[in-house]
Backbone as XML, in Angstrom:
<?xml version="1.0"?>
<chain id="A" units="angstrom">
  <residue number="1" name="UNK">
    <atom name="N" x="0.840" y="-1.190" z="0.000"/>
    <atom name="CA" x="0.000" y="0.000" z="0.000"/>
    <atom name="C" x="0.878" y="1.243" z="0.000"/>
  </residue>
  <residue number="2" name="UNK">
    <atom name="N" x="0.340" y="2.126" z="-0.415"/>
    <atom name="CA" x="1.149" y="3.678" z="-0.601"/>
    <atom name="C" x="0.659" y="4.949" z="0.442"/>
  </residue>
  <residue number="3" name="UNK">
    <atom name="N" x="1.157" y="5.350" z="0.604"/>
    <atom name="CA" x="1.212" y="6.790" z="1.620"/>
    <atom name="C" x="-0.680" y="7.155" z="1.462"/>
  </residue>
  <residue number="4" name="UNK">
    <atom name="N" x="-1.021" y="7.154" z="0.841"/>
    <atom name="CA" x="-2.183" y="7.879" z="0.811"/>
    <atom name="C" x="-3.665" y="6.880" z="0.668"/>
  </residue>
  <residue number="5" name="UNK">
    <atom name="N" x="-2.995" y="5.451" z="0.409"/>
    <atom name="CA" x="-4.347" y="4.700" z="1.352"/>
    <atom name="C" x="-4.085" y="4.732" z="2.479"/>
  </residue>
  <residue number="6" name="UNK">
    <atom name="N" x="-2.795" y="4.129" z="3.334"/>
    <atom name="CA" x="-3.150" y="4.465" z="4.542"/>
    <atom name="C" x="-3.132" y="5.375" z="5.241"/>
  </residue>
  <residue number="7" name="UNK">
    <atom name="N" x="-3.171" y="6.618" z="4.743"/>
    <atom name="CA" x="-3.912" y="8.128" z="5.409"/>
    <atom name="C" x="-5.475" y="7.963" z="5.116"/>
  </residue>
  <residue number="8" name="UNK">
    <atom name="N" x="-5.661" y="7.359" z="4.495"/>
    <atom name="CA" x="-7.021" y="7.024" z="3.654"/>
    <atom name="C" x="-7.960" y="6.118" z="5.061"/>
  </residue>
  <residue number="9" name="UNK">
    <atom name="N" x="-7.330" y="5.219" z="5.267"/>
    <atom name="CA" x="-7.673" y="4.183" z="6.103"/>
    <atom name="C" x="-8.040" y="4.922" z="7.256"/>
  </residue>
  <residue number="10" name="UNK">
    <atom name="N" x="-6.395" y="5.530" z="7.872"/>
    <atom name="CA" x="-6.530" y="5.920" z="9.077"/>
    <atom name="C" x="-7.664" y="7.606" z="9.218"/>
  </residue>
  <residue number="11" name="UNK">
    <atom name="N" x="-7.541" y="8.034" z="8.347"/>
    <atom name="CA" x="-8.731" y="8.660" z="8.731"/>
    <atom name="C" x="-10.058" y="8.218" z="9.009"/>
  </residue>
  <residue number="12" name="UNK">
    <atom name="N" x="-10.358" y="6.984" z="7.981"/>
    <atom name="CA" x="-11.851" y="6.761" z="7.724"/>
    <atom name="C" x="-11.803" y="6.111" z="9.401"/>
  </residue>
  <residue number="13" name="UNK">
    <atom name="N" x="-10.804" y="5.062" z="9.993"/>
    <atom name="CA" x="-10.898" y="4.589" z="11.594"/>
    <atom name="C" x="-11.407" y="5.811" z="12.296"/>
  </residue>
  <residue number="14" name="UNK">
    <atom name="N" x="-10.551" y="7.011" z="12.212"/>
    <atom name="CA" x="-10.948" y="8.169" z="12.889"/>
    <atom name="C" x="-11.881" y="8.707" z="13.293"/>
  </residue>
  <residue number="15" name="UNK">
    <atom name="N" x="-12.804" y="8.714" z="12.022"/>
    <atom name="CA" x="-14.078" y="8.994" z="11.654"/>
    <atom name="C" x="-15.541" y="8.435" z="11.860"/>
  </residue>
  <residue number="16" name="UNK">
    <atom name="N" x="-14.971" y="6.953" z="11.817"/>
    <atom name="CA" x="-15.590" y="5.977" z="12.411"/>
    <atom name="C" x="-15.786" y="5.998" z="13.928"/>
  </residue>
  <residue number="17" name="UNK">
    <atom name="N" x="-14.749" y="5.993" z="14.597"/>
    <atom name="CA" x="-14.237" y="6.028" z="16.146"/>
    <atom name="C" x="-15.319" y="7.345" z="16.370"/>
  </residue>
  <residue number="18" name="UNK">
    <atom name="N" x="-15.237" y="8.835" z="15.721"/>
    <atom name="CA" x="-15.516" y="9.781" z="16.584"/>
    <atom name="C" x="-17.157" y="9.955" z="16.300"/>
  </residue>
  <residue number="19" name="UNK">
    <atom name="N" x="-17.678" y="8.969" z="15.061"/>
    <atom name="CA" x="-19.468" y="8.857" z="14.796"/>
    <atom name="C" x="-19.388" y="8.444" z="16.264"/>
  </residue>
  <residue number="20" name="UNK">
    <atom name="N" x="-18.952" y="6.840" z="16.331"/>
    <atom name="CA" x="-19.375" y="5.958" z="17.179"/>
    <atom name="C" x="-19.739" y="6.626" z="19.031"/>
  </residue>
  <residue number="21" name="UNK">
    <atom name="N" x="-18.800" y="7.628" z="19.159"/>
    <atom name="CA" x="-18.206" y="8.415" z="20.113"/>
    <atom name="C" x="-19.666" y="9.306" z="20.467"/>
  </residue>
  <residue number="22" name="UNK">
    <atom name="N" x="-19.868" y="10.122" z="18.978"/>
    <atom name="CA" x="-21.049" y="11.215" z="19.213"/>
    <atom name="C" x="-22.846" y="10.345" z="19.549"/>
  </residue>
  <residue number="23" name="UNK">
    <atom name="N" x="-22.695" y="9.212" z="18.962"/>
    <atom name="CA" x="-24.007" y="8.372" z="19.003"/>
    <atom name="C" x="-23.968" y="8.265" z="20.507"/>
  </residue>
  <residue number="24" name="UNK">
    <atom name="N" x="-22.915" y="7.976" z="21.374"/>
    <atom name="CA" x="-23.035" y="7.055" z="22.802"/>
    <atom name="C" x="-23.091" y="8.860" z="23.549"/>
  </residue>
  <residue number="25" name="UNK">
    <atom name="N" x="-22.797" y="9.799" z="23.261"/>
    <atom name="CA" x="-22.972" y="10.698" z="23.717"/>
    <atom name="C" x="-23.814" y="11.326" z="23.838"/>
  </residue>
  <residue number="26" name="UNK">
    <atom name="N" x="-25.095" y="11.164" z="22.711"/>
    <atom name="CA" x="-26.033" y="11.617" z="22.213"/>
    <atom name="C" x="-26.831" y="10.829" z="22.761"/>
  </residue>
  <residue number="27" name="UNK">
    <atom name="N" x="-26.622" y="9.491" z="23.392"/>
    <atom name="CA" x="-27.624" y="8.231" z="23.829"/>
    <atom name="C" x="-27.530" y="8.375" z="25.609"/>
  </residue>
  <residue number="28" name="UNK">
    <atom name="N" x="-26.253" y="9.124" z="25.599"/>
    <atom name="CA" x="-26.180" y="9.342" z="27.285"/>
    <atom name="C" x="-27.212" y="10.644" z="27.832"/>
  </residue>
  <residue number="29" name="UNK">
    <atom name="N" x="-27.162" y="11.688" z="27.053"/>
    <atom name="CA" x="-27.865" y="12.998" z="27.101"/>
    <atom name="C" x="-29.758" y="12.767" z="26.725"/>
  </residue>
  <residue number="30" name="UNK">
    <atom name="N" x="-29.752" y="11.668" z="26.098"/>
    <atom name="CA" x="-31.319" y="11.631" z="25.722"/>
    <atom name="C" x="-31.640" y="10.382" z="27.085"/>
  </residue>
  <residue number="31" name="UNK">
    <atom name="N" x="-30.991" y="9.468" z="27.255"/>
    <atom name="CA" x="-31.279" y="9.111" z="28.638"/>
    <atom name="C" x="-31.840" y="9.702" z="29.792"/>
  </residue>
  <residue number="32" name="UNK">
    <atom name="N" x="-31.634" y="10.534" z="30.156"/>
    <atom name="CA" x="-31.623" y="11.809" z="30.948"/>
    <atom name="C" x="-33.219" y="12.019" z="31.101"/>
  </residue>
  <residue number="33" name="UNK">
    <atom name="N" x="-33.719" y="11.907" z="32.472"/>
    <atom name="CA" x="-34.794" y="12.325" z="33.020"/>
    <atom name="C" x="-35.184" y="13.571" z="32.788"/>
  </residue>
  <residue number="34" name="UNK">
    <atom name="N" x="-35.540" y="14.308" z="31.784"/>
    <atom name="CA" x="-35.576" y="15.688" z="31.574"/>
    <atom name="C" x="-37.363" y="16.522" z="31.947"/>
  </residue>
  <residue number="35" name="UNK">
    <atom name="N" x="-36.784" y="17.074" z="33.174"/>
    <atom name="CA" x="-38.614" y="17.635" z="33.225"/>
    <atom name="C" x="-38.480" y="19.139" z="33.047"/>
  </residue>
  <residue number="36" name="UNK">
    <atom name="N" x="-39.731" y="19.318" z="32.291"/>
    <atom name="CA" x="-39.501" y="20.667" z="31.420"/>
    <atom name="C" x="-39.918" y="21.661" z="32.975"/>
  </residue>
  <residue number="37" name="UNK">
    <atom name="N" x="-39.647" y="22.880" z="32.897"/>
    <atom name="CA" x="-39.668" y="24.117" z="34.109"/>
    <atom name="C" x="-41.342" y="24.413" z="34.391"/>
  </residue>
  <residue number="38" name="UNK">
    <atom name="N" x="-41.184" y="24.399" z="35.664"/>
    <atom name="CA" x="-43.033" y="24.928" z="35.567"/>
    <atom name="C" x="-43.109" y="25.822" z="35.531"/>
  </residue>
  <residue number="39" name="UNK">
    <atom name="N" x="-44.503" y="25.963" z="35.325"/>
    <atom name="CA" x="-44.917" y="27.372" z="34.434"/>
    <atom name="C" x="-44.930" y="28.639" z="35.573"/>
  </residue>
  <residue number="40" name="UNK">
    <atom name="N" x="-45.147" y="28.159" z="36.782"/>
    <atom name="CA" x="-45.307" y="29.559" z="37.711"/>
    <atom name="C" x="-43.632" y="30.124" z="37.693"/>
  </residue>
  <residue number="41" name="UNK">
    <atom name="N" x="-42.828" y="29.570" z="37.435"/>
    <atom name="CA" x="-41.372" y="29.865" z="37.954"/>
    <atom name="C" x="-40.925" y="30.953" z="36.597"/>
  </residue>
  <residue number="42" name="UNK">
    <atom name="N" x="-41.681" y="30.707" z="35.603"/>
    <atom name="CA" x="-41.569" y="31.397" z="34.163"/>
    <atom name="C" x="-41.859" y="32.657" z="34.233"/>
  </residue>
  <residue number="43" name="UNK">
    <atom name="N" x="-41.371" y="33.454" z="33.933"/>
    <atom name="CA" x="-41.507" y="34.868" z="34.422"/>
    <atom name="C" x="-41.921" y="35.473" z="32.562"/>
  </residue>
  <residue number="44" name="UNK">
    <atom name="N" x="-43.033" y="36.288" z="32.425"/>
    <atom name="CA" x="-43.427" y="36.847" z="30.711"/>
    <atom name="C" x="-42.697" y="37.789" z="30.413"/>
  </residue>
  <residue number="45" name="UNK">
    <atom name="N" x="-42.546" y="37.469" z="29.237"/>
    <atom name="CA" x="-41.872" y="38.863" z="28.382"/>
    <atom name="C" x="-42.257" y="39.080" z="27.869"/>
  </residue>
  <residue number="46" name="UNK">
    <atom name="N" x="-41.931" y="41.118" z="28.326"/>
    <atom name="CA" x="-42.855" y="42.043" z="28.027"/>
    <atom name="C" x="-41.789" y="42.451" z="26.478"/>
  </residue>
  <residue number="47" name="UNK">
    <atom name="N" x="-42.587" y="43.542" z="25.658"/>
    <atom name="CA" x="-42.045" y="43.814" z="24.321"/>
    <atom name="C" x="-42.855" y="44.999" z="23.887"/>
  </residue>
  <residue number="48" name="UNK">
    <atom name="N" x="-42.093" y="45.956" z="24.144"/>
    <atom name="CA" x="-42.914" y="47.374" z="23.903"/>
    <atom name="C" x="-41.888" y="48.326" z="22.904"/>
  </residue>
  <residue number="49" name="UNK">
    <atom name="N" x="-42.451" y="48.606" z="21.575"/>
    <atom name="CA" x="-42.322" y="48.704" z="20.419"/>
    <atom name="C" x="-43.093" y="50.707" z="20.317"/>
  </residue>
  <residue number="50" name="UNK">
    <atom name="N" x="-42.501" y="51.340" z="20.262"/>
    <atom name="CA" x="-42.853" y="52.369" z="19.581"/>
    <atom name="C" x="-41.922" y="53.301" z="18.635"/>
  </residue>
  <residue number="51" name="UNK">
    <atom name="N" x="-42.584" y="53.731" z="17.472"/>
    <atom name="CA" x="-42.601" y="54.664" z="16.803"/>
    <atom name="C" x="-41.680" y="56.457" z="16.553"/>
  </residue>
  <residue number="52" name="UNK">
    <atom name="N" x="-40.935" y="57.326" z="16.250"/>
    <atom name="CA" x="-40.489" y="58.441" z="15.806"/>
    <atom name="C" x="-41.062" y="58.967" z="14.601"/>
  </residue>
  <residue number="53" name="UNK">
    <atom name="N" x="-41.596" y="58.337" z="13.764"/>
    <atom name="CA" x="-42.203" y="58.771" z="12.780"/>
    <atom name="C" x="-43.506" y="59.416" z="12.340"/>
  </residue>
  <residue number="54" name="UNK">
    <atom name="N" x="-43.600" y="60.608" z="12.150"/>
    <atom name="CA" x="-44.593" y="61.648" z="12.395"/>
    <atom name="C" x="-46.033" y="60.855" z="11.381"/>
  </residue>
  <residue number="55" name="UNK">
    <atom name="N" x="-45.953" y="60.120" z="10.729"/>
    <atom name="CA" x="-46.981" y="59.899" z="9.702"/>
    <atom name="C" x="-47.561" y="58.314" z="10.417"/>
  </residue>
  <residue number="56" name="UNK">
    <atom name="N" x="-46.832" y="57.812" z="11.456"/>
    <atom name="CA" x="-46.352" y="56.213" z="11.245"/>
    <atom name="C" x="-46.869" y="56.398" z="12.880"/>
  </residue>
  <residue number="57" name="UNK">
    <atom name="N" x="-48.131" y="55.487" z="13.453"/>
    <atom name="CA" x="-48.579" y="55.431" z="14.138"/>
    <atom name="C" x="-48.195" y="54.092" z="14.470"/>
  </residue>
  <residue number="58" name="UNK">
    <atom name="N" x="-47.652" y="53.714" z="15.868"/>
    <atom name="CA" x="-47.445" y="52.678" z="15.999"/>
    <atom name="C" x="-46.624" y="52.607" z="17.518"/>
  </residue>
  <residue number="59" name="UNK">
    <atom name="N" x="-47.695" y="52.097" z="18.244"/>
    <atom name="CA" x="-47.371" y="51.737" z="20.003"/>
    <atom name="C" x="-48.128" y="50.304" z="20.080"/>
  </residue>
  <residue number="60" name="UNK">
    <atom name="N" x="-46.865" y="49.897" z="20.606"/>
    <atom name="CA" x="-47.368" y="48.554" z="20.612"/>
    <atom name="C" x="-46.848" y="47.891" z="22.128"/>
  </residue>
  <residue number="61" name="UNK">
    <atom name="N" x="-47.600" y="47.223" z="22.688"/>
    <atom name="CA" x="-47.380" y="46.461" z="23.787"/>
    <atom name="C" x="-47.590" y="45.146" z="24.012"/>
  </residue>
  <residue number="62" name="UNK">
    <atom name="N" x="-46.953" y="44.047" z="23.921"/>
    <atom name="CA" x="-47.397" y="42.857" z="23.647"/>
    <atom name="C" x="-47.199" y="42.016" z="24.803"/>
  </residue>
  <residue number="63" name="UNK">
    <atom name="N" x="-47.322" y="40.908" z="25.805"/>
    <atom name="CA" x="-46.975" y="40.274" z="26.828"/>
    <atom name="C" x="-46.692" y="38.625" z="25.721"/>
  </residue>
  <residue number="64" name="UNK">
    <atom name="N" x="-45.799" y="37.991" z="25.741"/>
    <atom name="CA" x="-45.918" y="36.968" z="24.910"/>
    <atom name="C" x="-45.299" y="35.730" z="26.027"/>
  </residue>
</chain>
């Protein structure tokens, strides 16, 4: 074999190794008892939007 299959090789091991790596990482993190935040602890955001423009009417207050 010549210089550049086995750079060939040893990358594709590499590559292989670091999928294999992100799957068990990705399988450790979705494991994970995850409970979403309750809602009283959630604090709203406010978003208040106005206008400089003499022709251009526009006050806006939204709670989202």
């Amino acid at each position: 074999m010549n210089r550049s299959q086995i750079v060939a090789i040893i990358t594709g091991a590499i590559s292989i190794l670091l999928a294999i790596a992100y799957l068990i990482v990705v399988q450790i993190i979705d494991y994970r008892d995850m409970k979403p935040a309750p809602i009283s602890e959630l604090s709203p955001v406010v978003i208040i939007a106005s206008s400089n423009l003499p022709n251009l009417q526009l006050d806006i207050i939204a709670k989202v």
